[in-house]
C-alpha positions in Angstrom: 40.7 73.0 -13.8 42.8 72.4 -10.8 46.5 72.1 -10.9 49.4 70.5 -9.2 53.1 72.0 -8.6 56.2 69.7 -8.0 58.5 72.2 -7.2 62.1 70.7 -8.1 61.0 67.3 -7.5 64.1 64.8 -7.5 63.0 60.8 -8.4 61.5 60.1 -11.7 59.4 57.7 -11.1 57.4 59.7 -8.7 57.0 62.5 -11.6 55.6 59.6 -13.9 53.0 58.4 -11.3 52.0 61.9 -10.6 51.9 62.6 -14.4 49.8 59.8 -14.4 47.4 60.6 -12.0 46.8 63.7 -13.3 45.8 62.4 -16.4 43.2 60.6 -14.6 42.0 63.2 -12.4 41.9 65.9 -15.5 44.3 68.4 -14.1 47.4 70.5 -15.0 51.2 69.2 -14.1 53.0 72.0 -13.7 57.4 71.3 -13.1 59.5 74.3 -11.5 63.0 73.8 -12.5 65.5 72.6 -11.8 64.4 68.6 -12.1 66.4 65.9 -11.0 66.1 64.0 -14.4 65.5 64.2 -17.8 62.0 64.4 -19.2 62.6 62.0 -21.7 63.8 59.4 -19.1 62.3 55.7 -19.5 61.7 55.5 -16.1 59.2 58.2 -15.9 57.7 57.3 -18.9 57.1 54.2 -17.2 56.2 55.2 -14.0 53.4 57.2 -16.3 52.5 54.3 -18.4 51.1 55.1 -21.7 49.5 58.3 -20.1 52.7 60.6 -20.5 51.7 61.9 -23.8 47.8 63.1 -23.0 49.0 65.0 -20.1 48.8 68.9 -19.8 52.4 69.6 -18.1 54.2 73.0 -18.3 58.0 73.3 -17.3 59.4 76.1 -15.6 62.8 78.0 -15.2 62.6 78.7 -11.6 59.8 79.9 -8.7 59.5 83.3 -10.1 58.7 82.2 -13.7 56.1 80.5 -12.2 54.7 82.9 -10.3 55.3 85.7 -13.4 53.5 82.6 -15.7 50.5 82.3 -13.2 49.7 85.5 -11.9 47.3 86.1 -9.2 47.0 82.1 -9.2 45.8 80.9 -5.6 48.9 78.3 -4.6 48.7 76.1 -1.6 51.6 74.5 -0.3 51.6 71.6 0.9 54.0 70.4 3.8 55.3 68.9 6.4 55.4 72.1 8.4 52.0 73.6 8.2 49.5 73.9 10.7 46.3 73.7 8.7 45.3 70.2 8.0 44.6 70.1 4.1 40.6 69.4 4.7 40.5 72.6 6.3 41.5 73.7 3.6 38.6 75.1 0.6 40.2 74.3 -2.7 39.0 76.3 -5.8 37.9 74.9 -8.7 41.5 76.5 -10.4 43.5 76.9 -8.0 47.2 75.8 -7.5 48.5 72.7 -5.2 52.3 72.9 -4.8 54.3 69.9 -3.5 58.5 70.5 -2.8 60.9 68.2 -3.6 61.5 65.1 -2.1 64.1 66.0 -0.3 63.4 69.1 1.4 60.0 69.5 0.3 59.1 73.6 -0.3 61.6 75.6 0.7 61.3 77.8 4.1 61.8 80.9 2.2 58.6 80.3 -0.3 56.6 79.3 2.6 56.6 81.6 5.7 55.2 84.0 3.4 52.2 82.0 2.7 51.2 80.6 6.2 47.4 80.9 5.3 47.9 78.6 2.5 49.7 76.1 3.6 48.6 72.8 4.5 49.6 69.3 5.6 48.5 65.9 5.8 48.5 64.1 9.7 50.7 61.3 10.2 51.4 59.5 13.2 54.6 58.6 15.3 58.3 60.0 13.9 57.4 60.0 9.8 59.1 62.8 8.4 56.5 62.6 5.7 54.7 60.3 2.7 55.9 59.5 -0.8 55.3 61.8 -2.7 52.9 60.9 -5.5 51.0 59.5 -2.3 50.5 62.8 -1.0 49.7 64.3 -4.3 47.0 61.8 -4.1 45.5 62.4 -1.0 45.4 66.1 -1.4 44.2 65.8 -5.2 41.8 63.9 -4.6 39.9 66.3 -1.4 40.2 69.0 -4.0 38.2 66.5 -6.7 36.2 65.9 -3.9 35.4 69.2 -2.7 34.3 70.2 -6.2 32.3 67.6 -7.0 34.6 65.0 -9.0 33.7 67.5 -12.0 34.1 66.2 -15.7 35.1 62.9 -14.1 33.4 59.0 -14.2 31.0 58.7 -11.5 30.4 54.9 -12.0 32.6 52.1 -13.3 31.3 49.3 -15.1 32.6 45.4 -15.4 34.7 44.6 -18.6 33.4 41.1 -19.1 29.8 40.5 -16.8 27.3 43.0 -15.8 26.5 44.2 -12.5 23.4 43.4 -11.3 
């Protein structure tokens, strides 16, 4: 099962659409303390819609209870600093996409150890970077890609007609 990382993300409502996603795409959310709100908050229960409660979501105290939690996990980082674009990049069926706060995004000290595994998404002009649950999108859904949408609905159908 893949996984996603917000690492000390800041806005609610970003968490609850994340949350959300990840309910859709069948993966982990996993939150590295400390969080700008309150898990209980109404506004990322309903930025997550009535999805918050079937979601697989671990908290954590800090970076290295994560990495204690997850050993030998393969992490990539996303950011606005890397030099691999993230379809370069060949995601593992389990492996571990980490997104920083919004912010600051991950901090410089986590990440020039891990210049191999991090990765970024192109954007033109002066953007410092994309909303967040945006990017977690984007990247998510290469990795579902990649690995062939496992365990997930190929085909949709109509709720009142029939497709022809």
């Amino acid at each position: 099962m893949l996984n996603i990382v917000l690492h000390e993300p800041e806005i609610p409502a970003n968490t609850g659409n994340i949350g959300r996603t990840c309910v859709a795409a069948n993966v982990r959310l996993h939150l590295i303390e400390p969080l700008g709100f309150r898990l209980d908050e109404k506004s990322l229960k309903r930025a997550g819609m009535d999805y918050w409660d079937r979601l697989d979501v671990t908290t954590y105290i800090d970076y290295d209870d994560f990495l204690k939690r997850n050993e030998g996990a393969k992490i990539y980082m996303a950011t606005t600093k890397a030099q691999k674009i993230y379809t370069e990049a060949n995601y593992e069926p389990d492996c571990y996409i980490m997104f920083g706060k919004e912010s600051g995004g991950i901090p410089e000290d986590i990440l020039v150890n891990h210049r191999d595994e991090c990765i970024r998404i192109p954007m033109a002009g002066e953007i410092r970077s994309l909303n967040l649950g945006n990017s977690v999108a984007i990247v998510l859904y290469e990795a579902l890609r990649q690995n062939g949408f496992a365990d997930m609905a190929l085909t949709g159908e109509l709720h009142h007609l029939r497709w022809e």
